[in-house]
N, C-alpha and C positions, 0 to 999 in steps of 0.2 A: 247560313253560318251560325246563326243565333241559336237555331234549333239545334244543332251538331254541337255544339257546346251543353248545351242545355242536358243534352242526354248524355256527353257525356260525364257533367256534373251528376246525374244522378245516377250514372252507370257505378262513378267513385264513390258517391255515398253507400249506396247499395252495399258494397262490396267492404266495405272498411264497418257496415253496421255484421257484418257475415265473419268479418275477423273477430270483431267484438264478441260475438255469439262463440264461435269455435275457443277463443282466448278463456273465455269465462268457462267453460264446458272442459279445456283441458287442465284449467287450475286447480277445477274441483276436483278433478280424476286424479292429477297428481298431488293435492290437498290431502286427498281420501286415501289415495295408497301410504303418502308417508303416514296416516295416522294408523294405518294397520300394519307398516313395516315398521314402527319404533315401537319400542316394549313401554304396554300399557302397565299404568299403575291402578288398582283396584280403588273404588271409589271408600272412603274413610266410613262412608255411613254402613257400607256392604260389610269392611271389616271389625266395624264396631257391632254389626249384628250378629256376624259369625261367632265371635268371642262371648258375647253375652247368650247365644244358646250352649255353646259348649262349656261354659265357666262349671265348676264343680261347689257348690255352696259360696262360700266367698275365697275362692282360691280362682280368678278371673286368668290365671295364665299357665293352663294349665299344658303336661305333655302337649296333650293333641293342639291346642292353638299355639304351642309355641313352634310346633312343626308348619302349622299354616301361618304363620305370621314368617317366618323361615322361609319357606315360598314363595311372599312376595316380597321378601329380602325389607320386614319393616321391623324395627326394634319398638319397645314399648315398655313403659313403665305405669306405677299403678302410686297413687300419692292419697294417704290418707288425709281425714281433716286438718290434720297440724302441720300440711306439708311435705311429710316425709315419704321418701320410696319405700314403698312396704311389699309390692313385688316388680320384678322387671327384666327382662329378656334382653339380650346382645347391649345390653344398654354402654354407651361408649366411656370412657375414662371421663373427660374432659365436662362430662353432664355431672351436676353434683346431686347431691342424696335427698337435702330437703331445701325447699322453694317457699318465698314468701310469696303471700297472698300479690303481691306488685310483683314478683316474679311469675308467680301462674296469670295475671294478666295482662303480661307484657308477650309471652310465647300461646298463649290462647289464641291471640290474633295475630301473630308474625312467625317470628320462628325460635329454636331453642337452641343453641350454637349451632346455627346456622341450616339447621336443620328444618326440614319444612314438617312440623306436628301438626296433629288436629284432638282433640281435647274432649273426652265423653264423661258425664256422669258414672261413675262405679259405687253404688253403695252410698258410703256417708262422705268419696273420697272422690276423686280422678284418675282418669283412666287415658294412656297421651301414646296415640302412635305416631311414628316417624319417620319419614321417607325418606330416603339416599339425598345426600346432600347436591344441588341443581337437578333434581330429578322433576321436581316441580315448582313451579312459582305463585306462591301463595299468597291470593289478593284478600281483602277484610272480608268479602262474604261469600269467595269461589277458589279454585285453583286450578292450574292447568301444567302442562306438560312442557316443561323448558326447552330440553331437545325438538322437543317436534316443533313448537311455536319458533326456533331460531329455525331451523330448515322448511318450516313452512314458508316463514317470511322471503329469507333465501327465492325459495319457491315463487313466490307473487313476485320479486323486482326480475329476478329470474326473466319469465312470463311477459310482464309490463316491457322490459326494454326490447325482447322479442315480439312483440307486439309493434312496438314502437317502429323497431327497423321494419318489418315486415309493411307497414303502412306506409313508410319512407321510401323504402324499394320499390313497392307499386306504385307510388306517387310519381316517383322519377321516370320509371317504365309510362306510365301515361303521357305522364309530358311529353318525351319522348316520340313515342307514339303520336300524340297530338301535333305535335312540330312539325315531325313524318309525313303526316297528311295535310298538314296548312302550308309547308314550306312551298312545296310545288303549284299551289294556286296563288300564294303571293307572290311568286318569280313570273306566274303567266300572266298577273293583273300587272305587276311591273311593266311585263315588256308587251301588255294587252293590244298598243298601238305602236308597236314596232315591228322591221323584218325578223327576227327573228325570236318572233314568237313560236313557244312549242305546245303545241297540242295535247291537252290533259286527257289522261285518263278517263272516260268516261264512265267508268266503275267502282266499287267499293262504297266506304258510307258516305263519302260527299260527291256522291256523282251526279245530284241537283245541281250541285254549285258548278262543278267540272263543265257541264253539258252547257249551263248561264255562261259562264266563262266562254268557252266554247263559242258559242253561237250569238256573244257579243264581237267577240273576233273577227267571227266571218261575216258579221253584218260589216262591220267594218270595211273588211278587205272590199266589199260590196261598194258603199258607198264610195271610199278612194278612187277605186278605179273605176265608179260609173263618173268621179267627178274629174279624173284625168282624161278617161274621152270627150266629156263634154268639152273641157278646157282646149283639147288637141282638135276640136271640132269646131267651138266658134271660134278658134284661132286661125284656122285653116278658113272658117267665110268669110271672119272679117278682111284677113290678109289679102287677097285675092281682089276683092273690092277696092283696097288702099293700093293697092299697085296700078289698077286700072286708072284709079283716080289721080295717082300720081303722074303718069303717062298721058291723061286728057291734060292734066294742067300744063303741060312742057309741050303739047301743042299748043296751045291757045296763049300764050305766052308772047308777050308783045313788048314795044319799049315801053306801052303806058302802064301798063301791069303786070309788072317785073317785080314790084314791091309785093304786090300782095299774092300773086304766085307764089312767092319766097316766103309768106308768110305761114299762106297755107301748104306749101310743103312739109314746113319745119312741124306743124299741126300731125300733119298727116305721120311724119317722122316718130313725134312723141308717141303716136296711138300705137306703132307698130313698133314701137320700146317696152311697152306696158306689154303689146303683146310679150315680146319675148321674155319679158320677166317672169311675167302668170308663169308661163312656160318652164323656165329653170326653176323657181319654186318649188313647182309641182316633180321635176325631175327630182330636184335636193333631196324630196321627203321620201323616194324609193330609191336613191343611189346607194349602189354596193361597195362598200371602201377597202376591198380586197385588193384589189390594183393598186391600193397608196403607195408610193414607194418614199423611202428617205430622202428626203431633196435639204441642197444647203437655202434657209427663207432668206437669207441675206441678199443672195442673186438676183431671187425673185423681185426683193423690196427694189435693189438698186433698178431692174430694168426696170420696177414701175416709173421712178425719180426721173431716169432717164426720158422717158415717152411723158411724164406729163411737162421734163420744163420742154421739153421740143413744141410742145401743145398749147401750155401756157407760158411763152417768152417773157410776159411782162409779169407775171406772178413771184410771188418772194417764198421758196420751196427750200424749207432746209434739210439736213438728213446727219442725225447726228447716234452715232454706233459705240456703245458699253460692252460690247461682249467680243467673244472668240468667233472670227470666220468661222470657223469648223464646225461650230453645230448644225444640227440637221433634226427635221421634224419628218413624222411621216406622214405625209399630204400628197392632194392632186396637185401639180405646179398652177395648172390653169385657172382653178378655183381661186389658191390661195394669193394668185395675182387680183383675180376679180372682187373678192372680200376686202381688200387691201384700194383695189382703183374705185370702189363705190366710194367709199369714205372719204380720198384726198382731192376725185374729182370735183366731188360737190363743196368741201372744203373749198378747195381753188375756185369754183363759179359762184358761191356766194359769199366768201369773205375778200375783203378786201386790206384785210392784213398778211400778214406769214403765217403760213404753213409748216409747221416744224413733225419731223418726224421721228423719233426717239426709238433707237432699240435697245434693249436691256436685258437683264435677269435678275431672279429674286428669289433663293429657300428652291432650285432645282424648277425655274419659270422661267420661260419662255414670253417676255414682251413687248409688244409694240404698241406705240402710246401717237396718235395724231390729233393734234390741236393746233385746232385754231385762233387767230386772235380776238375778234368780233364776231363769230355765227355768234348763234342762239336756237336751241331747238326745245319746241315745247314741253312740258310734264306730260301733256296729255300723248302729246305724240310716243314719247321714250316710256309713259306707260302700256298704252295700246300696241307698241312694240314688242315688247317682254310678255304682252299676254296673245302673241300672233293675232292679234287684229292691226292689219292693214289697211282697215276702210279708213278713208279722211287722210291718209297721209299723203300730202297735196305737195308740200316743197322738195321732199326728199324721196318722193317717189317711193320706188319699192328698194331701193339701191339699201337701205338701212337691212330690211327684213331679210333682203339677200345673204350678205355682208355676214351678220347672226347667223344663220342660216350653214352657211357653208363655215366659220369660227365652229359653230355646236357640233358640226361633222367629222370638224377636227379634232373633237374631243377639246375641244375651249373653249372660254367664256369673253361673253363681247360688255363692256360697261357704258355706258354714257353720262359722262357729268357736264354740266353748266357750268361756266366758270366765269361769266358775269364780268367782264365779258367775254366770250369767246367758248369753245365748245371742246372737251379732251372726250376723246373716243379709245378705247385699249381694251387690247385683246392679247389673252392672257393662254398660252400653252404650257403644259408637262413635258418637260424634256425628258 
């Protein structure tokens, strides 16, 4: 499992360092093409050189450069030492004629209504060309191209939030994917030790696991049913022995040993209870609950009430009802009589208070609540219960783990509290 993760942890990096590479590779290509699809502006140093070979004595703006200054759509003027425009080309209205010394060095390094200039030596004077106004954005020791830097940018968030989903989307896709393939082994480790485990896939990338999975199962199924024949086997030696044994005692049976006859019968009786518990137990944990049918539990409870005051005449059995006859669970009748007679028997054979039996409902719950007045049952015992160990449970027999047992079949839960004194037992169903 750790491994299948693991790879596929570096399957995702892998692959999101492989976006990053294509991302950066197609920003550039579309970097590169907007700076060849927008109209380049000539670099100031190029046009300041073209003009100083072409210039005619000191006449710097002459026909022919005003034709190439014209061309690349730049106006330009020419400022002697005292400021003044002494020549100058498309030069706009709004430019005035002569410039203070704080004027030529406030657009030396910025701009000249609003225009982006760049500023040459001419002679004894200056010599100031000027580009289209946002055509460029002119920083103190460079410039660049406004248009293309705004769609460039464009371009990279562009890029980055494409990037972005694209790594979201295969992220999700993975997961996904990952879910796909763990879902089906967490449903067979759920129901690993149940009937109705399903047999995984033996193939694809977790089919280590699938195969472990797999062949934990059938070891399984292995052990259960090598420990249901044992069980249906020394049940079947020992029984056989305890009938015989019982049948020698009931001859040899005399007025003088009538008591201990009787004792040892009752002996003999207990062993071949335990049998039969092993027995159901081992039933419970492979019964198919396909045959439940909807039965009314009420029925069931009163015939128990019935059959135990006939059993116990002198016992104090009360039977007190919260809810509507009409409901109905869908259960074994047989079972959910015997869940119900483990609890109020032993209730009735070791207390010697009342018995009350309570039915109710709660939030769409089905339940029944038996207590006692005086039991008492140990922590160790009602832990060892909930974690199916059975060994040691000496007074209550297996009647408890049954009781559980056939409740959890029901789809319901069995509680046990102390109540110091006396003992509440409730079992709680989904209507």
């Amino acid at each position: 499992m750790i491994n299948y993760l693991l790879k596929e942890y570096k399957k995702f990096i892998k692959l999101c360092i492989a976006f990053i590479l294509i991302t950066i590779v197609t920003i550039s290509a579309m970097l590169f093409t907007s700076y060849k699809l927008f109209k380049q502006y000539n670099n100031p140093d190029l046009i300041y050189d073209y003009i100083i070979e072409n210039k005619k004595d000191n006449t710097y703006l002459t026909n022919d450069n005003r034709k190439y200054l014209k061309s690349k759509d730049i106006w330009a003027i020419r400022l002697n030492e005292n400021g003044e425009v002494v020549e100058s080309f498309n030069k706009p209205s709004e430019v005035k004629n002569k410039f203070t010394l704080s004027d030529v060095g406030q657009f030396t390094r910025y701009y000249l209504n609003d225009y982006p200039v760049f500023t040459f030596v001419a002679g004894d004077g200056l010599i100031i060309f000027a580009y289209p106004k946002k055509s460029l954005d002119k920083l103190p020791f460079n410039y660049y191209n406004y248009d293309a830097f705004v769609n460039n940018f464009y371009i990279i968030i562009f890029s980055v939030v494409i990037f972005l989903l694209v790594i979201y989307l295969f992220y999700i896709f993975e997961i996904k994917k990952l879910y796909k393939n763990l879902n089906p082994l967490l449903a067979s480790i759920n129901n690993l030790f149940k009937d109705d485990y399903v047999k995984l896939d033996e193939s694809g990338e977790l089919k280590e696991i699938s195969k472990t999975i797999n062949k934990a199962n059938k070891k399984y199924i292995k052990i259960k049913n090598s420990r249901a024949n044992w069980l249906r086997g020394i049940s079947h030696d020992i029984r056989t022995p305890l009938t015989k044994l019982s049948w020698g005692l009931e001859e040899i049976k005399n007025s003088q040993n009538q008591d201990q006859i009787l004792v040892m019968n009752n002996q003999i009786q207990s062993i071949s209870k335990i049998i039969e518990d092993l027995n159901l137990t081992e039933r419970l944990d492979i019964m198919n609950k396909d045959y439940f049918v909807y039965s009314n539990p009420l029925v069931i409870i009163r015939k128990l009430i019935v059959d135990e005051l006939n059993e116990h005449q002198n016992k104090d059995l009360s039977f007190d009802n919260l809810i509507d006859d009409s409901i109905k669970l869908k259960m074994d009748e047989h079972l959910f009589y015997r869940m119900l007679f483990n609890i109020v028997e032993n209730s009735l054979k070791y207390s010697k208070g009342e018995v009350a039996i309570l039915v109710k409902n709660n939030e769409e719950k089905f339940i029944v609540e038996v207590t006692n007045q005086d039991g008492y049952i140990s922590d160790e015992i009602i832990q060892r219960l909930f974690k199916s160990d059975i060994s040691n449970i000496e007074t209550h027999g297996l009647g408890l783990f049954i009781s559980k047992q056939i409740c959890e079949l029901h789809n319901g839960t069995m509680d046990i509290e102390n109540l110091y004194p006396g003992v509440l037992v409730r079992f709680t169903f989904s209507i």
